[in-house]
N, C-alpha and C positions, 0 to 999 in steps of 0.2 A: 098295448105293445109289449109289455114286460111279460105276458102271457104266451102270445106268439114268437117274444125272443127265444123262449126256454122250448117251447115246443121244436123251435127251428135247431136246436142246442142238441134235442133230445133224436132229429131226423140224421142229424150229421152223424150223433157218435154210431148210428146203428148202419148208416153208409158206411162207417170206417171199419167197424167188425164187420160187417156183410161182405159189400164189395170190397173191402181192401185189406181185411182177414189181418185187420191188428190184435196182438196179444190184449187180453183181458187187463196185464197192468198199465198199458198205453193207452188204451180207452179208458181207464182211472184217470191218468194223468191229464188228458184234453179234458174229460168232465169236469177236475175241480178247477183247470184253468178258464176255461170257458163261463162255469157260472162265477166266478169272483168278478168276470166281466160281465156278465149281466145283471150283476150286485150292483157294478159300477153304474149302468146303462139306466139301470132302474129307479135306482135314491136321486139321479140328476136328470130323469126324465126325459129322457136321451131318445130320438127318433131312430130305429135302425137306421132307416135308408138314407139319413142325413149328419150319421156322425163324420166329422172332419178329420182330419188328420192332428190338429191341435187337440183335439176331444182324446183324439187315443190318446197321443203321448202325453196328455193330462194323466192318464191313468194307465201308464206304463210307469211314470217317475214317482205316481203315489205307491204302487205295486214297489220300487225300488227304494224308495224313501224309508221301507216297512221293513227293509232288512233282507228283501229279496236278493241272493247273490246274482251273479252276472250268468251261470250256467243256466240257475232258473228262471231268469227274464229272458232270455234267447228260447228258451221252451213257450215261456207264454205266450212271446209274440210270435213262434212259428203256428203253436194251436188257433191264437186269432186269425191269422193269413190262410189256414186252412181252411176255416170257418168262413169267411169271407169270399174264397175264391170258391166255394160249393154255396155260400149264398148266389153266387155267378151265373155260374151252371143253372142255376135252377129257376133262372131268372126273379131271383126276389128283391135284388139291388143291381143295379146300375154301377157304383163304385165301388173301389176298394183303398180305403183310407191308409192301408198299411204297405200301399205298393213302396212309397214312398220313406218308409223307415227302414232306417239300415239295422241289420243286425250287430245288438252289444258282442263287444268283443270278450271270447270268455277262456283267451291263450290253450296252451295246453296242460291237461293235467292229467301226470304220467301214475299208471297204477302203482300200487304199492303191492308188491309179492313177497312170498316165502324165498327162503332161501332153500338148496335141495335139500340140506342136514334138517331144516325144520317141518320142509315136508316128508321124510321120513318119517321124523319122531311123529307125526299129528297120523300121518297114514297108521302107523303100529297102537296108536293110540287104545285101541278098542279092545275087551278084554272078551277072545275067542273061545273061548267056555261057557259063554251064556247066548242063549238067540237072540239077545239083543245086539250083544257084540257082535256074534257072524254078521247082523244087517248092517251094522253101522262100518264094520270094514269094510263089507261090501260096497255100500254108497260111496263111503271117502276114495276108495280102489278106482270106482268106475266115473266117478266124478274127476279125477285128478288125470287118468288113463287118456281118459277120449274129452277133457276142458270142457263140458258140459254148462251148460248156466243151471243156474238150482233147482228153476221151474224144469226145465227137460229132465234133469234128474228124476225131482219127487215124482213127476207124472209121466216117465217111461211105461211105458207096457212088454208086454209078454213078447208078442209082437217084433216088438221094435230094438230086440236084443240077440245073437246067437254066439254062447258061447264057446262051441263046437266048433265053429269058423268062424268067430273072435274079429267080430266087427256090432255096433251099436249104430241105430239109426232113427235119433232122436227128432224130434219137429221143433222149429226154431220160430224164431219170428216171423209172421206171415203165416204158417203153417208148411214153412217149407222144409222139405226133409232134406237130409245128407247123412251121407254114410264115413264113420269115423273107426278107424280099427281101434281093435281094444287088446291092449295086452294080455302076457298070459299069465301074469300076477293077478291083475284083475279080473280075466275069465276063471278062475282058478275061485278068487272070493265069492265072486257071482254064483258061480255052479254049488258050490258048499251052503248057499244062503237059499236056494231054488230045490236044491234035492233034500237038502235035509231038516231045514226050518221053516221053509215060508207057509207052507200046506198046514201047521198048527196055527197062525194068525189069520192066514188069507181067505175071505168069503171065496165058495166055490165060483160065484161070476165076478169076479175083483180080476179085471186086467194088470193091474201093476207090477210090479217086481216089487218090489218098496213097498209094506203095509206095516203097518202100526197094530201095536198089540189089539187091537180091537176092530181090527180087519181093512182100513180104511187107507185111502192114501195120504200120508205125511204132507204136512203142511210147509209152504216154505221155511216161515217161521218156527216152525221146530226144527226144523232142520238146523237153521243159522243155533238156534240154543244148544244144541248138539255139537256142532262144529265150535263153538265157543267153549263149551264145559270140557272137551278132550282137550284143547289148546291147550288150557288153563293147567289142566293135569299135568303136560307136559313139558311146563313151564315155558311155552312161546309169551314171547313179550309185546310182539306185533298185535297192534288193533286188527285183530281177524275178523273177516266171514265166511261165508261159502264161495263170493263170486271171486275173491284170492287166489282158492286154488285155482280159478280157472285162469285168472292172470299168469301164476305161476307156469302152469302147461303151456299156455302161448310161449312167455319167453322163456323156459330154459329150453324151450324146442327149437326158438332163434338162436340160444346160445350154442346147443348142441350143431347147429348147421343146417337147419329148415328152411327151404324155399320158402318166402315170405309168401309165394302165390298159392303155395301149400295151405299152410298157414290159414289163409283166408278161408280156404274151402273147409278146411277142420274146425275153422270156429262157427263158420255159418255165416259171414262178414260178405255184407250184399257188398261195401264198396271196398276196395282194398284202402283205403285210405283211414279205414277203422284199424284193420288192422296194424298200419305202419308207427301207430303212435308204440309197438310193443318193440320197434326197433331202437327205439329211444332209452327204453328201460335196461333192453338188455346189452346195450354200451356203456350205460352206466353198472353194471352187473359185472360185465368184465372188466370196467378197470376196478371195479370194489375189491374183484378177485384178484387181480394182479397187487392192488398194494397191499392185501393180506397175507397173500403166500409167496410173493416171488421175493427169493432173497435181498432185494434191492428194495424194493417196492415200495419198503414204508419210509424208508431213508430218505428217498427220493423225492416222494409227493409230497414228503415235510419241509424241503429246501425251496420248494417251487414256489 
């Protein structure tokens, strides 16, 4: 049984990239969740078709017992209820032990962004005299521009950029597209790293905009190491990464007066209710501002 569990393990994740064209790091994430559960299923000799609802939450509270915080147990039990309800479909079980557990509560938790003085300094960061530098302005420019996630980023192509008519149309989760204008600072860095540098690194069939001295396209992880080592230079104090700046674009675009339904469609946000969590930051962001600058401001909030 512990054979045909991992098999059945192994049918679902390629369902979920196939038919339901999840990202490469969300099929990560159901795989290692899934087999810790058939670690479970396996050592205690567990029948599929007859685990109880007791049997899971046996090993949902070992899984939380181990350190597991509450975001990542709410992830494992949605990968098992996946799992489950496509054992369904496919008629290999009859029940579903998990209808019955409620989801841990895992509140809100509001991003952490740049301020605009620090995304400044991090955008200038890169020292434009060398082709490394054009590239690295370039990304941070077009990252920060159009709130890209990292992965769209490093793996934009050729394609899916014009900076002529200064719009960028990256593929999101799912593989679905949208289209995001791009400034004209950033079409500006773009076209300087395209016309004048990229053709010394880039293999002649290399779709990317983004290559690495060795023709190749940049890893997320180098990326974040990049985005870390300019911070540092520029003395930001904030635990940065790459997905910051794109926190940062969402709210100071709510702070500048962006239609939150805007919003939604620039980041790629299937529900708007992803995006409303950036409403929350950025009323904490103006009252930050108002007791730093308004003449009263620090007076005030010190009395309260």
């Amino acid at each position: 049984m512990p054979h045909a569990l991992y098999l059945w393990i192994d049918d679902y994740l390629k369902h979920l990239s196939v038919e339901r064209s999840l990202s490469p790091l969300s099929i990560e994430a159901y795989a290692s969740d899934l087999r810790s559960f058939a670690r479970y299923v396996e050592d205690r000799k567990l029948e599929l078709h007859s685990i109880t609802l007791t049997e899971l939450s046996e090993f949902l509270q070992c899984r939380a017992s181990s350190g597991l915080d509450a975001r990542s147990q709410a992830r494992l039990l949605s990968s098992i209820r996946g799992f489950f309800r496509y054992l369904r479909q496919e008629g290999e079980t009859n029940s579903d032990p998990t209808e019955a557990l409620a989801r841990p509560s895992v509140g809100l938790r509001l991003p952490v962004i740049l301020s605009f003085e620090e995304v400044q300094r991090l955008l200038s960061a890169p020292q434009r005299d060398t082709r490394r530098g054009v590239r690295d302005f370039a990304m941070l420019q077009t990252m920060y521009a159009a709130g890209l996630r990292v992965s769209e980023l490093v793996h934009l192509q050729l394609r899916e950029i014009s900076v002529t008519e200064g719009f960028v149309m990256p593929y999101g989760k799912g593989r679905k597209a949208r289209m995001v204008p791009l400034a004209a600072s950033a079409c500006a860095a773009v076209a300087q790293w395209l016309d004048d540098e990229r053709s010394h690194w880039a293999k002649k069939e290399s779709p990317h905009v983004f290559v690495t001295s060795r023709g190749s396209c940049m890893t997320r992880q180098a990326f974040w190491k990049l985005v870390k080592r300019y911070a540092r230079e520029v003395g930001i104090q904030t635990e940065i990464s790459p997905h910051k700046l794109r926190h940062s674009f969402a709210t100071h675009l709510l702070v500048g007066g962006a239609d939150l339904r805007v919003l939604q469609l620039l980041l790629g946000h299937a529900d708007i209710s992803t995006t409303q969590v950036y409403t929350h930051v950025a009323q904490d962001h103006l009252a930050e501002m108002h007791r730093r600058y308004h003449p009263r401001g620090a007076a005030e909030y010190s009395s309260t």
